[in-house]
N, CA, C and O atoms as CSV, one atom per row, in Angstrom:
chain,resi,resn,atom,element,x,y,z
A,1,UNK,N,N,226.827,46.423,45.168
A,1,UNK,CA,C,225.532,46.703,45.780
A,1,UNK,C,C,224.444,46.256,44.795
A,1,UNK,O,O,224.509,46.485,43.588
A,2,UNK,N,N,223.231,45.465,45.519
A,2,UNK,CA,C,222.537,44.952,44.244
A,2,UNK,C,C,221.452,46.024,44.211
A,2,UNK,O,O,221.450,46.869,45.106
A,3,UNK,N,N,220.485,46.058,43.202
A,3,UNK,CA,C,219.702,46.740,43.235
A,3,UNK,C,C,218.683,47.283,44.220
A,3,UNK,O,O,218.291,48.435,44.406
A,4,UNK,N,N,218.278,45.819,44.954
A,4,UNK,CA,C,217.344,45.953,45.839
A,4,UNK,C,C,217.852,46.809,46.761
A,4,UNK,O,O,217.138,47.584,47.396
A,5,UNK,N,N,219.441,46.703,46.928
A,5,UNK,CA,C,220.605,47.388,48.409
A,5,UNK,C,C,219.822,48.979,48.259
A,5,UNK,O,O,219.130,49.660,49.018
A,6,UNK,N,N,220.450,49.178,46.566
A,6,UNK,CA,C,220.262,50.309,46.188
A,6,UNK,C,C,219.451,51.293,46.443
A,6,UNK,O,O,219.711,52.456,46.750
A,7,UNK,N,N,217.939,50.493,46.226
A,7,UNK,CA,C,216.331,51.324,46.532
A,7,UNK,C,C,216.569,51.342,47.992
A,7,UNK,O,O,216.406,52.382,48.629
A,8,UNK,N,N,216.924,50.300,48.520
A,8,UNK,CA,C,216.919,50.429,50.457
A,8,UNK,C,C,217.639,51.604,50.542
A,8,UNK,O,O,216.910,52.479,51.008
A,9,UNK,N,N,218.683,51.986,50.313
A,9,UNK,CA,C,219.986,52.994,50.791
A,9,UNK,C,C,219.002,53.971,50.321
A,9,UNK,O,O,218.584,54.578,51.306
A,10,UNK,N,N,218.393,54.430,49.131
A,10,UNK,CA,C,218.183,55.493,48.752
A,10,UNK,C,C,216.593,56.219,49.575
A,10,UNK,O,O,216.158,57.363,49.705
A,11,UNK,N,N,216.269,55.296,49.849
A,11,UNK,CA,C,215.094,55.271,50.170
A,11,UNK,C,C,215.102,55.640,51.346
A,11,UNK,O,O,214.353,56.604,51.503
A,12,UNK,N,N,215.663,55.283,52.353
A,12,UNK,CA,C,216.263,55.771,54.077
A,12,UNK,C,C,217.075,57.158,53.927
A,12,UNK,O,O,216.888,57.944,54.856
A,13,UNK,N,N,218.114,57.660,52.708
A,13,UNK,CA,C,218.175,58.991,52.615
A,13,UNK,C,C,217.303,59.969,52.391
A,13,UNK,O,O,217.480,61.136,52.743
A,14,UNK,N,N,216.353,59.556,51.814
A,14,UNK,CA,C,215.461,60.028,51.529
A,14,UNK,C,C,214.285,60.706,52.475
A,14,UNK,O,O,213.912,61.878,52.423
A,15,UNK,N,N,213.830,59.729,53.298
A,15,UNK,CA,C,213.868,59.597,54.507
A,15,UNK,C,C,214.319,60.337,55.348
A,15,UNK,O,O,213.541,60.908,56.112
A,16,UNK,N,N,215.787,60.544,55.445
A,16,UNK,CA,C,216.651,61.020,56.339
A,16,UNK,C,C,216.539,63.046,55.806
A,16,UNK,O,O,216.559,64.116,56.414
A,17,UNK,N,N,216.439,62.647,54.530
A,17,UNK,CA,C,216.768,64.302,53.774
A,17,UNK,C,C,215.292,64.816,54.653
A,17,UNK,O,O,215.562,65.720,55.444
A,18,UNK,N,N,214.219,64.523,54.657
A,18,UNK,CA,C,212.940,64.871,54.889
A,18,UNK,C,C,212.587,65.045,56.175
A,18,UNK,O,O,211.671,65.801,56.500
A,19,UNK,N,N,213.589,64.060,57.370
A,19,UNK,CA,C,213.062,65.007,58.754
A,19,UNK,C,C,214.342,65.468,58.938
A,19,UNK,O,O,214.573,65.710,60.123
A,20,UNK,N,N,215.411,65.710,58.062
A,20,UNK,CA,C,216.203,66.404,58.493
A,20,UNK,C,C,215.224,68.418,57.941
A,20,UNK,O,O,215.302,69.492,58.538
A,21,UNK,N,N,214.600,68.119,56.879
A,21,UNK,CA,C,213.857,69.218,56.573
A,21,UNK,C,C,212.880,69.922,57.186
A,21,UNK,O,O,212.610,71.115,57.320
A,22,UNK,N,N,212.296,68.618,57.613
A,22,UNK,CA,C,211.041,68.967,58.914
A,22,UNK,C,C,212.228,69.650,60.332
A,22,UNK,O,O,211.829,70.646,60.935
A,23,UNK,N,N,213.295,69.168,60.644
A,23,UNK,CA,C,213.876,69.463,61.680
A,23,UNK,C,C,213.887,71.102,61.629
A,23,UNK,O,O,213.239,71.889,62.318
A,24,UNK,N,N,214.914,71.378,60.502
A,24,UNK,CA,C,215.535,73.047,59.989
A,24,UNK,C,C,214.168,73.658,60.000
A,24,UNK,O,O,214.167,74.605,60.787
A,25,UNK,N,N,212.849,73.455,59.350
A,25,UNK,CA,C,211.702,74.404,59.451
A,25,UNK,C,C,210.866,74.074,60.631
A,25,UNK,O,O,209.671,74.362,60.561
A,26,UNK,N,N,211.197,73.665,61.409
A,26,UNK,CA,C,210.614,73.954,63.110
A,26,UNK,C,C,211.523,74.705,63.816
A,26,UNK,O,O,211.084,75.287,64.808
A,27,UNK,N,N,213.061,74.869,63.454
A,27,UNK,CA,C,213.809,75.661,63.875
A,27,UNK,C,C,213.430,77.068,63.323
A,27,UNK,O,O,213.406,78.061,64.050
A,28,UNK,N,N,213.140,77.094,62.022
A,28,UNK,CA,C,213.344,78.750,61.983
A,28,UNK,C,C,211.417,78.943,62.232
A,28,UNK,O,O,211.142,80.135,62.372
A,29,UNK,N,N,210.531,78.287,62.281
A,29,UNK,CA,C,209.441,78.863,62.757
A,29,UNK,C,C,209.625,79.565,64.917
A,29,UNK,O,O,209.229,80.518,65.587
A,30,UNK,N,N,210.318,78.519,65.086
A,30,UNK,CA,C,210.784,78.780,66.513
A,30,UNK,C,C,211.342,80.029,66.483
A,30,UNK,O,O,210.671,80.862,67.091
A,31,UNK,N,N,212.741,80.596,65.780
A,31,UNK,CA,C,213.395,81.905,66.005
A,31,UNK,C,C,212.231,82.604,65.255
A,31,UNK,O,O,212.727,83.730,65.278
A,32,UNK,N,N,211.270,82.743,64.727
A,32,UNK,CA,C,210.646,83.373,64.139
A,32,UNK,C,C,209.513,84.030,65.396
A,32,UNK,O,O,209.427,85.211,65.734
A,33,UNK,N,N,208.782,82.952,65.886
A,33,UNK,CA,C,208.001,83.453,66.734
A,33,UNK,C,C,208.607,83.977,68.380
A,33,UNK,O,O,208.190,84.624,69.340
A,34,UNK,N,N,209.861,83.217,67.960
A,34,UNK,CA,C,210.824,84.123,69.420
A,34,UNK,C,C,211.185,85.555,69.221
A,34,UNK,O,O,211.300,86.483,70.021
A,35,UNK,N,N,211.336,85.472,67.901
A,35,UNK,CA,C,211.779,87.344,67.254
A,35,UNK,C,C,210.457,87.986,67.594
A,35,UNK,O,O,210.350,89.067,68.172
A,36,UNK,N,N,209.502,87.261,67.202
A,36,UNK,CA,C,208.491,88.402,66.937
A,36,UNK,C,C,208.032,88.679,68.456
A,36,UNK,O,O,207.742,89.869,68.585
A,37,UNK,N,N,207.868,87.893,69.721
A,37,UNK,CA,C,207.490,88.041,70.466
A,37,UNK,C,C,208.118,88.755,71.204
A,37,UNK,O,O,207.619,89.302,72.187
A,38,UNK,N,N,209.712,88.905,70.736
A,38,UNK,CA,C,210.583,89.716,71.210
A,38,UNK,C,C,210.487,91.774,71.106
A,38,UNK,O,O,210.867,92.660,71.871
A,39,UNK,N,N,209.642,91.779,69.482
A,39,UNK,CA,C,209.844,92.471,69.163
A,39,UNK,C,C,208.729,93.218,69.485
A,39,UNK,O,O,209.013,94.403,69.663
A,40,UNK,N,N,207.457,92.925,69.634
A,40,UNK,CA,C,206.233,93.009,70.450
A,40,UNK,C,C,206.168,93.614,71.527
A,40,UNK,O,O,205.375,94.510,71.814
A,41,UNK,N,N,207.084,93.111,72.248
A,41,UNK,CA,C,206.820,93.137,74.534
A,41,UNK,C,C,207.972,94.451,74.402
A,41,UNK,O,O,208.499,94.973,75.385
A,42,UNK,N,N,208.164,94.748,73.347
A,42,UNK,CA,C,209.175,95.873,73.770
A,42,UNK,C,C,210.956,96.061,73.670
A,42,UNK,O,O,211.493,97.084,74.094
């Protein structure tokens, strides 16, 4: 793998690590405001 491969590959994980992060914290803001609204109405 030449260098340039290298920065490409790392750079798209990188990438990948970050809306996989954005993904997981829209999930738990979601169960968050589903709990609370749950916990609210009764």
């Amino acid at each position: 793998m030449t260098p340039e491969e290298r920065k490409l590959f790392e750079r798209r994980r990188r990438q990948r690590n970050w809306a996989l992060l954005a993904v997981l914290f829209g999930l738990v803001v979601l169960f968050y405001f589903i709990s609370a609204a749950r916990v609210l109405s009764g």
